[in-house]
C-alpha positions in Angstrom: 167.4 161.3 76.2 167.1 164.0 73.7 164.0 166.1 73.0 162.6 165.8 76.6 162.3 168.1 79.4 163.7 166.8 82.4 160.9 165.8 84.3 159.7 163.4 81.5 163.3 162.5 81.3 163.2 161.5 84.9 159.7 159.7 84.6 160.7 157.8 81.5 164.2 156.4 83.3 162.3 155.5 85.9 159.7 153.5 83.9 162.6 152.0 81.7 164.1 150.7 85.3 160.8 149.5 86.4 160.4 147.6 82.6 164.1 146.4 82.7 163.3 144.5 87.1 160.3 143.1 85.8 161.9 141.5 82.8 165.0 140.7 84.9 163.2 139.1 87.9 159.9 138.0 85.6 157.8 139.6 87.5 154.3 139.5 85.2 152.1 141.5 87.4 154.7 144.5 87.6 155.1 144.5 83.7 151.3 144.3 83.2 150.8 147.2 85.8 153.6 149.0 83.0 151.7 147.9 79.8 148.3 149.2 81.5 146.1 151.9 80.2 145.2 154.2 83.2 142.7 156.1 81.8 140.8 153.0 80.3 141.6 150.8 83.3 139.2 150.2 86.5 142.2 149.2 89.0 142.7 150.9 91.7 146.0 149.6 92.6 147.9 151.7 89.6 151.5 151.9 88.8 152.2 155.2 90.2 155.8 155.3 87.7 153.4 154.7 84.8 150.8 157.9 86.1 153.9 160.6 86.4 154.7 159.6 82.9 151.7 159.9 81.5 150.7 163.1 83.4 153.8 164.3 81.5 153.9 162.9 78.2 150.9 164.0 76.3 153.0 167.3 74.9 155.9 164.8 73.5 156.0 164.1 69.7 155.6 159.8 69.7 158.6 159.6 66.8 160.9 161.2 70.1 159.5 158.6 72.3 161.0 156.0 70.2 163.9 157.6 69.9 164.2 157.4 73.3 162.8 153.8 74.1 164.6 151.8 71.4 168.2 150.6 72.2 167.7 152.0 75.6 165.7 149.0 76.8 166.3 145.0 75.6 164.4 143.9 72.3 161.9 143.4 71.5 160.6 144.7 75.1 162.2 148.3 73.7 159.6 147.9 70.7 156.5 146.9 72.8 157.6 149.8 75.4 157.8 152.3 72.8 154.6 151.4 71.1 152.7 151.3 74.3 153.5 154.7 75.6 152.7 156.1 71.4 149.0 154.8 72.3 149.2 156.5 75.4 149.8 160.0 74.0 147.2 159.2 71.0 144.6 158.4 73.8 145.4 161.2 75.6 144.8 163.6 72.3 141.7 161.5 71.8 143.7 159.9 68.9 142.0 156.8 69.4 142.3 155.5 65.6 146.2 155.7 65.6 146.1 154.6 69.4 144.5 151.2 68.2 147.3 151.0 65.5 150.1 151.1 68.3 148.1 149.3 70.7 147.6 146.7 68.0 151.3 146.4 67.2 151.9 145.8 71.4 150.0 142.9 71.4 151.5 141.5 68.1 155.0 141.9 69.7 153.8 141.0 73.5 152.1 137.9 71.9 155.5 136.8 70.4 157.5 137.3 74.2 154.6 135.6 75.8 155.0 132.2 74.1 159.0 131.9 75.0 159.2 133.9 78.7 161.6 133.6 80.9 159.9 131.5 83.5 156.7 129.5 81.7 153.0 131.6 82.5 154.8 134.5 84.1 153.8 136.8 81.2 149.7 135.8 81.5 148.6 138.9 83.4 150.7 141.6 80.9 148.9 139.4 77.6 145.5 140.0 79.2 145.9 143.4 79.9 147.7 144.8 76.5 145.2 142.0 74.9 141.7 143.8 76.9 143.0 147.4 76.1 143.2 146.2 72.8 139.5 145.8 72.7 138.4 148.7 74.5 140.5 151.0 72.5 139.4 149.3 69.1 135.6 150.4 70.7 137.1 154.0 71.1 138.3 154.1 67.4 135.2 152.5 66.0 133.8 155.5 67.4 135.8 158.0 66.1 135.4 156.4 62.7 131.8 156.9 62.8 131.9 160.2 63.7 134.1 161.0 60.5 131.5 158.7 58.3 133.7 156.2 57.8 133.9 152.4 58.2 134.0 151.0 61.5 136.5 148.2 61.3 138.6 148.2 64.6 137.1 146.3 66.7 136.0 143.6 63.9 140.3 143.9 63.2 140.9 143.5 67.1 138.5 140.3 67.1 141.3 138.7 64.3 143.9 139.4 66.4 142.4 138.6 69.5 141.6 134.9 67.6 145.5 134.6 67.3 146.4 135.2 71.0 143.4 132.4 71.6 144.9 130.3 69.1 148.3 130.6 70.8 146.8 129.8 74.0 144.9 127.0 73.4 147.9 125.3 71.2 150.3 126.1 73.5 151.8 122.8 75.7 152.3 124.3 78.5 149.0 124.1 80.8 150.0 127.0 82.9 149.9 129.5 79.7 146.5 128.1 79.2 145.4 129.7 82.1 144.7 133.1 79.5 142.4 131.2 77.8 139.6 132.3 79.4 140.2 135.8 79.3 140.8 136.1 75.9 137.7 133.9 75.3 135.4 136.4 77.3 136.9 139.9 75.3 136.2 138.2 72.0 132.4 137.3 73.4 132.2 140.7 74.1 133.4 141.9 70.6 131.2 138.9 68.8 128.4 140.3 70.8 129.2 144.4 70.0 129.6 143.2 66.2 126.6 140.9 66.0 128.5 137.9 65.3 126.9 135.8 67.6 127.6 132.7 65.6 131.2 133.1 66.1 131.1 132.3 70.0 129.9 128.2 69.3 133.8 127.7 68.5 135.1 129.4 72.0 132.9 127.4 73.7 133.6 124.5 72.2 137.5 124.7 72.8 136.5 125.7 76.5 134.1 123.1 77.2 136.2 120.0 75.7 136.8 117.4 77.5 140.7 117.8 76.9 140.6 121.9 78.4 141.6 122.9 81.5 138.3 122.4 84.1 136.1 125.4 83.9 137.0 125.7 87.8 140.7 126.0 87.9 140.0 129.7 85.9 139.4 132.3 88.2 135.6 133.1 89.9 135.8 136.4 87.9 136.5 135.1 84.7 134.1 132.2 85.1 131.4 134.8 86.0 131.7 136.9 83.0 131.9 133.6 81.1 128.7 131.9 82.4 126.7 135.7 81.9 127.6 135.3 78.2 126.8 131.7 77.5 123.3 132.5 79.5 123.1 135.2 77.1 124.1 133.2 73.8 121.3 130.0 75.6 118.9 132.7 75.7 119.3 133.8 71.7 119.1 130.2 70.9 115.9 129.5 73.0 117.4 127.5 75.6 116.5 129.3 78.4 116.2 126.4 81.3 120.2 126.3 80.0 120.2 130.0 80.6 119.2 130.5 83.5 121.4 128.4 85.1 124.2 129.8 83.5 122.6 133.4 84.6 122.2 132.1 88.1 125.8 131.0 88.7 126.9 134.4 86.9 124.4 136.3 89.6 125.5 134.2 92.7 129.0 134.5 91.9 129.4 138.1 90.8 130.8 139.7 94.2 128.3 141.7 96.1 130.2 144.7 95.8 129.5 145.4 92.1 126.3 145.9 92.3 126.4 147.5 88.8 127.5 144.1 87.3 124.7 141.9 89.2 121.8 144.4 87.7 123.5 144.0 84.7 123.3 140.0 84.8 119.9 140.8 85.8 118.4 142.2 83.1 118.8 139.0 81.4 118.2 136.4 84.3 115.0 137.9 85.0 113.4 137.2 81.4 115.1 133.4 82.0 113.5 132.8 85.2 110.0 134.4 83.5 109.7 131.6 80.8 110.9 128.8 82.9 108.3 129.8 85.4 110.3 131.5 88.0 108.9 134.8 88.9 110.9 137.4 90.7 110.7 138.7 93.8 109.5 142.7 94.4 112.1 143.0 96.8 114.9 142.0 94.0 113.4 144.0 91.7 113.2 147.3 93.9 116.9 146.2 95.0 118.4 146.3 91.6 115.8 149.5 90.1 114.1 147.2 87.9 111.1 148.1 88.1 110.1 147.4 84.6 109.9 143.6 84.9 107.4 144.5 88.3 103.8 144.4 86.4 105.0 142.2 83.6 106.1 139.6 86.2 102.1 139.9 88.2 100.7 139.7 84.6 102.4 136.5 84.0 101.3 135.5 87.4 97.7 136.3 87.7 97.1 136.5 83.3 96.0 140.3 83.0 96.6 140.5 79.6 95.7 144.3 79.5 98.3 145.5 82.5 100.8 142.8 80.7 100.4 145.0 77.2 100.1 148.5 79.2 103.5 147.2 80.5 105.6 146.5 77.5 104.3 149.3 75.7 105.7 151.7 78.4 109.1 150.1 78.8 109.2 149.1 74.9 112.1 151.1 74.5 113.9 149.8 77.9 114.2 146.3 76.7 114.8 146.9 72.9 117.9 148.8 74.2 118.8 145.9 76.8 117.7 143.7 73.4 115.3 141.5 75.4 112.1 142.9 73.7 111.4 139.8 71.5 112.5 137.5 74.9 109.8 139.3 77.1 107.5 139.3 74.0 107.3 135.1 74.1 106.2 135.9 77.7 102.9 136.7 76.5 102.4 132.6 75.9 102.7 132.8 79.7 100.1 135.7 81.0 97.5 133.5 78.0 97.8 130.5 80.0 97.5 132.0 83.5 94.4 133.5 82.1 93.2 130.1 80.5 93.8 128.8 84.1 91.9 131.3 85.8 89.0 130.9 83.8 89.0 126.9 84.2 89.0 127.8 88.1 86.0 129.7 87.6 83.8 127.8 85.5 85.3 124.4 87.2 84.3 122.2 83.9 86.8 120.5 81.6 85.0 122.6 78.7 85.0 126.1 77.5 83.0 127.4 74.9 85.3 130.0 72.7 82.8 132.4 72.8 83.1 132.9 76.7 86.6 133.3 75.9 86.2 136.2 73.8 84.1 137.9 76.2 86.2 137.9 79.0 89.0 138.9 76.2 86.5 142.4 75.1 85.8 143.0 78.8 89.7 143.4 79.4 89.6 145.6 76.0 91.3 142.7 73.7 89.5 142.5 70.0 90.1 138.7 69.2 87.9 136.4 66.8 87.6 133.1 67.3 90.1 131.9 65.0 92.8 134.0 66.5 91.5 132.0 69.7 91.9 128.5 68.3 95.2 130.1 67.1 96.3 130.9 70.8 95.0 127.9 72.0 96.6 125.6 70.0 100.1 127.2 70.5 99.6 126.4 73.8 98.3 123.2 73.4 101.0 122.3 70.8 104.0 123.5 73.2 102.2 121.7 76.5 101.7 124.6 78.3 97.7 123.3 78.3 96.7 119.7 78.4 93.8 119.5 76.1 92.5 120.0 72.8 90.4 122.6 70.9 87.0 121.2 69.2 86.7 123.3 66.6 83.4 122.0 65.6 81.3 122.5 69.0 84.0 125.5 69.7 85.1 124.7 72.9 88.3 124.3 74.7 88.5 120.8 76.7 91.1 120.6 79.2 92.4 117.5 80.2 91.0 116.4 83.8 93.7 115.3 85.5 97.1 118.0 85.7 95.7 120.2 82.9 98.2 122.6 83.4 101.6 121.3 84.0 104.5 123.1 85.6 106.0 125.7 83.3 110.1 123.9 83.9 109.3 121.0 82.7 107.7 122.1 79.9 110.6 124.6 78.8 113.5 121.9 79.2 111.1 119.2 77.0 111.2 121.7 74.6 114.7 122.4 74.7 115.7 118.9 74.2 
C-alpha cells in the first residue's frame, strides 16, 4: 500500500477485510456500518474499523486512496470503497462540494450492486445509508456554494438521483427490496420540502398509498413516523387540516418518547392542526415541550380576546414565520371571531345583534372596525358555517339561528375539506 504510513496502512487492511466478510457472507448491516458517515451520522453503535480510519486519513491525498482501494478489493465494491472514503477526507477538510461529487458517484455505483446482490434485500440498509448521506452532504455543499455566491444546486442534483434509487425500488420485482421504499420516499420529502418543491411529493404518495404497494404497516414505526409528520405537513399546506392532524397525531403518538426533540418538532405543527379543527392544547403539553407561544393564542381562541390573540402573534411573529406556520395560525383568527360572536350571543341571550353593539365591544378591546368590515367578518363566518345565521344588512343586525347556532368546529373543518 504505497504512499501510506503504517498505521493508515493497518486501518485501511483492516477495513478492506471487514468490506471483503460483508460482501462474502452478505452481511448488509456490516457494509452499511462501512459506507457510513460518522461525523454526519447519529448512531451510536459505529463501526469502530471505519473510526480508526478516519481518525487517520484526513492528511492522505484521495488519488493515493484509490491507488490503494482499486484492484485490492472486488469490483465494483473497490470503486464504491474508494469513492466513499474520497468523501470522507473532503468532509473532513470541510470540502463538502467535492465530498457530494464522490458521495454522488457511491450511490450511482451502490445503486447498480443493490439491484443484483448476492442474496435478494440484503443490500437495503447500505442503499439507505449511502442514499441519506447523500442528502445531508448535498445540504452541506449547498452551503458552501452560498457562501462562495454561487448557485445552490446539490441538493436539487441529489433529489434526481434520489428519484432513480426510488424508481429502482418501486420497479423492482422483488417485494423484499421494496422494503427501501420508504426511506428513500421520506429523504426526498425532506429535500422537496428544503427546495420548496412541495408539488413534487403528490407522486411519492401516490406510489406509496396504491393499492398495489407494500401496506404502509409492514415499513418500519420509524419510517412510518417521519412519513405521516410530512404528509400532516403537506395536508396542512393544502388546507386539509382534519387530514392533518391525524396524520400529525399518529406521527406524535408514535415518535418514541425518548426523542423528545423530534415530538416538539411534530408539535409545532400538530398544535396549529388541532387549533383549527377545534382541539385546544393542554398547558401542561405546552409547558412540557417549551411551547409557550401557542399558550395565549390557544385561550384567545377559547374565550375570543381578540386583543391578547393580536398581542400574541405580534410577539412570536417571528417564531412561527421561521417554523412557517404564520399564515396557519393567522386563519386562527376566524376562530378567536367566533368565540367572541358566541360570547356576546350568551350575553345579550337574543337571536339578534345590532352591528353597532358589535363595534363597541370591538373599540372597548381597542379594535377600529366599521361596519362593513363587520358584515365582512360576519359573513366569512357565516359562509364557512362556523355561525348559523345570516347578516341583515338593511336593519344591521346579526341573527343567529335559534337552534345549534354555533356548530362544533370538526365538523365544520372536515365539510369543508370534502
Amino acid at each position: 500500500m504505497a504512499g501510506l504510513n503504517v498505521r493508515v496502512k493497518r486501518d485501511l487492511a483492516a477495513y478492506i477485510v471487514q468490506l471483503e466478510r460483508s460482501i462474502n457472507v452478505g452481511d448488509g448491516d456490516l457494509l452499511a456500518s462501512l459506507l457510513r458517515k460518522n461525523s454526519l451520522s447519529k448512531f451510536q453503535n459505529k463501526n469502530q474499523v471505519l473510526l480508526n480510519l478516519e481518525s487517520q486519513i484526513d492528511s492522505v491525498r484521495t488519488e493515493v486512496i484509490e491507488d490503494n482501494i482499486i484492484g485490492h478489493l472486488q469490483p465494483p465494491y473497490d470503486r464504491v470503497a474508494s469513492e466513499h472514503l474520497k468523501a470522507i477526507i473532503c468532509l473532513k477538510k470541510s470540502n463538502y462540494v467535492e465530498a457530494y461529487v464522490h458521495q454522488a458517484q457511491v450511490v450511482t455505483d451502490f445503486l447498480e450492486i443493490w439491484k443484483e446482490p448476492p442474496k435478494p434485500g440484503d443490500y437495503n440498509s447500505a442503499l439507505n445509508t449511502v442514499s441519506v448521506d447523500l442528502r445531508l452532504i448535498g445540504r452541506l455543499a449547498d452551503r458552501e456554494l452560498n457562501g462562495k455566491g454561487q448557485m445552490e444546486d446539490k441538493c436539487q442534483d441529489a433529489g434526481r438521483l434520489l428519484m432513480n434509487v426510488f424508481s429502482a425500488c418501486n420497479q423492482s420485482r422483488d417485494e423484499s427490496k421494496k422494503q427501501c421504499l420508504l426511506s428513500i420516499v421520506n429523504s426526498l420529502f425532506k429535500i422537496y420540502f428544503q427546495l420548496g418543491t412541495l408539488r413534487l411529493c403528490k407522486n411519492l404518495i401516490k406510489t406509496v398509498e396504491n393499492k398495489g404497494s407494500l401496506p404502509i404497516n409492514s415499513y418500519t414505526i420509524a419510517q412510518r413516523v417521519t412519513y405521516k409528520f410530512y404528509t400532516g405537513r403537506l395536508n396542512m399546506s393544502n388546507s386539509r387540516f382534519k387530514q392533518a392532524e391525524t396524520d400529525l397525531d399518529f406521527a406524535f403518538k408514535k415518535c418514541t418518547v425518548k426523542s423528545k426533540k423530534n415530538k416538539r418538532q411534530i408539535l409545532l405543527y400538530l398544535i396549529p392542526a388541532k387549533i383549527l379543527v377545534g382541539k385546544l392544547p393542554r398547558s401542561t403539553l405546552l409547558k412540557t415541550y417549551n411551547l409557550v407561544q401557542f399558550e395565549e393564542i390557544s385561550k384567545a381562541v377559547c374565550t375570543g380576546d381578540l386583543r391578547s390573540f393580536t398581542v400574541a402573534m405580534d410577539a412570536y411573529h417571528s417564531f412561527f414565520i421561521r417554523k412557517g406556520t404564520f399564515l396557519i395560525m393567522e386563519l386562527s383568527k376566524t376562530l378567536v371571531y367566533r368565540s367572541f360572536i358566541k360570547k356576546i350571543t350568551n350575553i345579550v341571550k337574543d337571536t339578534k345583534i345590532p352591528l353597532s353593539k358589535i363595534k363597541r365591544l370591538l373599540t372597548s378591546l381597542g379594535i377600529e372596525m366599521d361596519i362593513g368590515e363587520i358584515e365582512c367578518v360576519l359573513a366569512n363566518l357565516i359562509f364557512s358555517g362556523y355561525i348559523r345565521g345570516y347578516v341583515s344588512h338593511f336593519h344591521s343586525t346579526l341573527v343567529v339561528a335559534g337552534s345549534g347556532p354555533f356548530p362544533p368546529i370538526i365538523n365544520i373543518t372536515g365539510k369543508n375539506e370534502e
